[in-house]
KOLMARZA-815239 format. One record per residue (C-alpha): residue in one letter; residue number from 1; x, y, z. Coordinates in steps of 0.2 Angstrom, whole numbers, always signed. Example, Ala and Ser with C-alpha at 12.3 -4.5 7.8 and 13.67 -1.06 7.14 Angstrom:
<recs>
REC rest  nr     X     Y     Z
REC    A   1   +62   -22   +39
REC    S   2   +68    -5   +36
</recs>
This chain:
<recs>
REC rest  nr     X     Y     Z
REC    X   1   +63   +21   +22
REC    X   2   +57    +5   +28
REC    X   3   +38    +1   +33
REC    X   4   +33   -17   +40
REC    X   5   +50   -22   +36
REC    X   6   +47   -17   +16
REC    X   7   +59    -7    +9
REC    X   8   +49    +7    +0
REC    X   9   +51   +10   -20
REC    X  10   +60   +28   -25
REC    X  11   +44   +31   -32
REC    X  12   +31   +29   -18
REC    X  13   +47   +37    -5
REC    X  14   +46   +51   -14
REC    X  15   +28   +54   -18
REC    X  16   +25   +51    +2
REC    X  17   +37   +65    +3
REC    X  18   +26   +78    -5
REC    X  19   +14   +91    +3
REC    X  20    +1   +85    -7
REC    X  21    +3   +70    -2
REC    X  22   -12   +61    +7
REC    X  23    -8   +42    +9
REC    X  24    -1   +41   +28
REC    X  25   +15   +28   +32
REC    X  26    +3   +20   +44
REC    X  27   -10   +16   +33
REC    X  28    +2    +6   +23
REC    X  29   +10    -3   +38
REC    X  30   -13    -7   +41
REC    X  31   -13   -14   +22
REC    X  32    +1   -26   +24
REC    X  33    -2   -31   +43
REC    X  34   -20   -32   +41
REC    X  35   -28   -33   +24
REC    X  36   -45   -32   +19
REC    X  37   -43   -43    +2
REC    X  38   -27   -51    -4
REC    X  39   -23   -54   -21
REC    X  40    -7   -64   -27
REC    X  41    -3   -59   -47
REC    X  42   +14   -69   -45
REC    X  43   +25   -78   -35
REC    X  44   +32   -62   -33
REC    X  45   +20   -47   -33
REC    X  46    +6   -46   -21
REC    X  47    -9   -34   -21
REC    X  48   -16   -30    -4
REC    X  49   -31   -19    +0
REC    X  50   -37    -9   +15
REC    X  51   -54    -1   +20
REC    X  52   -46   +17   +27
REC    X  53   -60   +25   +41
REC    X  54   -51   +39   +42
REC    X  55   -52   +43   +22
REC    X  56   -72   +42   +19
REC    X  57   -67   +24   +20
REC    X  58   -58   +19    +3
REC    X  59   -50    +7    -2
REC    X  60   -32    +9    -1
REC    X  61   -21    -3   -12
REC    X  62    -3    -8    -9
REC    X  63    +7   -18   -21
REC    X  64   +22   -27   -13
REC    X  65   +36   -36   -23
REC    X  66   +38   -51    -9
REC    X  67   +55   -58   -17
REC    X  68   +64   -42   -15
REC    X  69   +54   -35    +1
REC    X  70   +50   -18    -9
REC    X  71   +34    -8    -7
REC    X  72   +29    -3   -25
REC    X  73   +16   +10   -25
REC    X  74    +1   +13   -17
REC    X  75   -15   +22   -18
REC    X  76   -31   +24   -15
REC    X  77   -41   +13   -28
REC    X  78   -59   +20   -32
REC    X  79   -66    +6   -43
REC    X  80   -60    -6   -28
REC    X  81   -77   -13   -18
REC    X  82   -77   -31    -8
</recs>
């Protein structure tokens, strides 16, 4: 599974999989198109956060390792305010 061109981590793949899931593939292409905060932790890994309307509007964190192009998790970060 690719989103933005980011291969997606077993983890978050499998978890979108789920019934309960509630995170939507295109409000992680949003965070990594368009994001609302950036924060760089390394060279590699790169936080990105997304204000998502359609979700009471949270906050929706996505962590991206940019040397290897992989999606590492995301979810919606409740302490998360701009």
């Amino acid at each position: 599974m690719e989103i933005e061109g980011y291969i997606v981590s077993r983890h978050l793949r499998g978890y979108l999989k789920e019934e309960r899931s509630y995170i939507k593939p295109k409000w992680i292409s949003l965070a990594i198109r368009e994001p609302d905060f950036v924060e760089e932790r390394s060279e590699k890994e790169v936080r990105m956060w997304k204000r998502i309307p359609e979700f009471g509007n949270k906050f929706l964190r996505v962590v991206v390792n940019l040397k290897s192009k992989v999606i590492i998790t995301a979810f919606f970060d409740r302490r998360f305010t701009l």
